[in-house]
N, C-alpha and C positions, 0 to 999 in steps of 0.2 A: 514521270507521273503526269497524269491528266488532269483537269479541274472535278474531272466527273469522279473522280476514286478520293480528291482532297481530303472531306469528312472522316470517312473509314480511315486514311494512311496517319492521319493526325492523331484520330484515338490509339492505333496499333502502336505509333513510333511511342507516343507517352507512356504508354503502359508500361512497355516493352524497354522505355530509360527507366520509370518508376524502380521497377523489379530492380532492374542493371546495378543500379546507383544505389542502393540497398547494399547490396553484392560488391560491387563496385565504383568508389565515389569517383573511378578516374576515366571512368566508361565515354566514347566519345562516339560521333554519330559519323560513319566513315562511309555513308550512300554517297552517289554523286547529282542527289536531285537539292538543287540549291536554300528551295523553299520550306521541303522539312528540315534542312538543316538547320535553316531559323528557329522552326520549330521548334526542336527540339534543343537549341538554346536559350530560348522563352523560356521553355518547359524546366531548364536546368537552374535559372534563377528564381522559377518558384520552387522547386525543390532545395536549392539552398535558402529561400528565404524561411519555407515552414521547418526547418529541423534549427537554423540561427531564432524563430522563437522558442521555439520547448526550452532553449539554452536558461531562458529567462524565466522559464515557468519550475524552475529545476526548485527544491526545498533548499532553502538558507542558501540561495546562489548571492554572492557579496552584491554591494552597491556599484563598485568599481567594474564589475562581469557584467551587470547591467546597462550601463553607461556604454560600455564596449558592444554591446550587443544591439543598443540601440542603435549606433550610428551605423553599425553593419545593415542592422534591419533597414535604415533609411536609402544605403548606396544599392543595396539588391531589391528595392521595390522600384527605385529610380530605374536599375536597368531590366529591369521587369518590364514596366510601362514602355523604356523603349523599346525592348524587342517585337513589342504588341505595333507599334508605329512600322516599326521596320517589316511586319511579316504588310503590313497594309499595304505599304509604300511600292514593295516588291510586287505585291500582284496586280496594283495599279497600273507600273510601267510594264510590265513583262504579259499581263493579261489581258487587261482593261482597259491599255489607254486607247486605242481605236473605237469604243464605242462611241457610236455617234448621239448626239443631243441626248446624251445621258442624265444633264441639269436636268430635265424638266420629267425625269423617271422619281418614283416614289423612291423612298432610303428606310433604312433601318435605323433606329436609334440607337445600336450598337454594332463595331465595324466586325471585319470577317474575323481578325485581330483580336480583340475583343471572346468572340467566343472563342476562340480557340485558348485563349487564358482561362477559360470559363473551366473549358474542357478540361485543363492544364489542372488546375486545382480538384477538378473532380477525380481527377486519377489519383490523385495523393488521397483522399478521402477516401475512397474505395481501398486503395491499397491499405492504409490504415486503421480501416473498417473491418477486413479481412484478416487482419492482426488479429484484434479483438475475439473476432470469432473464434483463431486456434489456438489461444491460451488454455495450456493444463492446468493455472493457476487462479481461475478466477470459474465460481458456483455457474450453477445451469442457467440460473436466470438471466446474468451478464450474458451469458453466450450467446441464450435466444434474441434479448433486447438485440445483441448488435448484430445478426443477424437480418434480423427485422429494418432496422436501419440501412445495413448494407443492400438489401435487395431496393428498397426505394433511392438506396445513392445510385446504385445501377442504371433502375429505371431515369432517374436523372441526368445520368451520364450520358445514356443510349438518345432522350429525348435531343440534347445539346447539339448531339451528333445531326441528328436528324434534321435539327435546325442550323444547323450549318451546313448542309447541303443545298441545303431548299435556297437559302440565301444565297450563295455561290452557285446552283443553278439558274438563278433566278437572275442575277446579275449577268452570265452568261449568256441568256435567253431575249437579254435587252428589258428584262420586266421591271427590274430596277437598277439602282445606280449605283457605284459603290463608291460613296459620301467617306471620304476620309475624316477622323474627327483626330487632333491632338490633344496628347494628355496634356502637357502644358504643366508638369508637377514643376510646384516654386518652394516646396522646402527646400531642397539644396544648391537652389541658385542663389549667388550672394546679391543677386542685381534684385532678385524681388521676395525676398525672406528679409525682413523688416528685425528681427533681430540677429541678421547675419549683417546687413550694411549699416544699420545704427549703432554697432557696436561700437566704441573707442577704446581706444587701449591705454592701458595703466600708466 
């Protein structure tokens, strides 16, 4: 895969897990281009992290399923945030580390990373939006509403895309630079979660 197909290959691979993992939660991503495979293991921790909350949102789900859930929800947002580090890191050394006096190029306030998480969630919303739509079980007006919503999630969808290209041609082209940011998540580190190291024990 080239940098110039990136945008379109990231929306096709997520969709295309979306649907899968629906289908199939054991579905794995067996191409041999390295960088969507990242992708699409991003993509597969935000897919487990939105169906680990509905868990939560479930009617009379106990206090104990919750507790459970949370700390789930906490381990797959951590590796969420790293896969987003990781798809960065990747294209820094394997694409980008040759450009010259790239410091002094304009940056985006969010990395290529970044959107493709962006992206990553917008396919579960579409996909989940399109639910909506084909339920026999729910009046005309639901239909239309989600409908309505699904065509501007699209339009969203398709904008992201478009702005991840322009960025990754752009970076490309030497127009700008691709500014690594880290997430830096300190909930589950005990060194800077303030009531993970001041705990003491009984």
């Amino acid at each position: 895969m080239t940098l110039t197909t990136f945008s379109s290959n990231v929306l096709e691979t997520q969709d295309e897990f979306t649907t899968q993992w629906h289908l199939d939660s054991d579905a794995q991503y067996i191409g041999g281009d390295p960088l969507l495979k990242l992708v699409a293991k991003q993509h597969q921790f935000n897919f487990d992290l939105w169906h680990e909350e509905d868990k939560a949102r479930e009617p009379n789900v106990s206090d104990a399923t919750i507790a459970t859930v949370k700390r789930n929800i906490d381990g797959l947002n951590q590796n969420r945030n790293d896969m987003i580090t990781k798809i960065d890191e990747y294209l820094e050394d394997q694409h980008f580390s040759g450009n010259e006096n790239s410091e002094n190029l304009p940056w985006n306030s969010e990395t290529i990373g970044s959107i493709v998480d962006r992206l990553s969630i917008a396919s579960l919303k579409t996909f989940h939006m399109r639910e909506q739509t084909e339920r026999d079980d729910a009046d005309e007006a639901h239909i239309a509403n989600c409908a309505q919503k699904l065509e501007r999630l699209l339009e969203q969808q398709n904008d992201l895309c478009i702005a991840l290209r322009q960025l990754v041609d752009d970076v490309v082209a030497g127009k700008k630079q691709n500014k690594l940011y880290r997430q830096f998540k300190m909930y589950n580190d005990p060194a800077l979660n303030s009531k993970i190291y001041n705990k003491t024990s009984d």
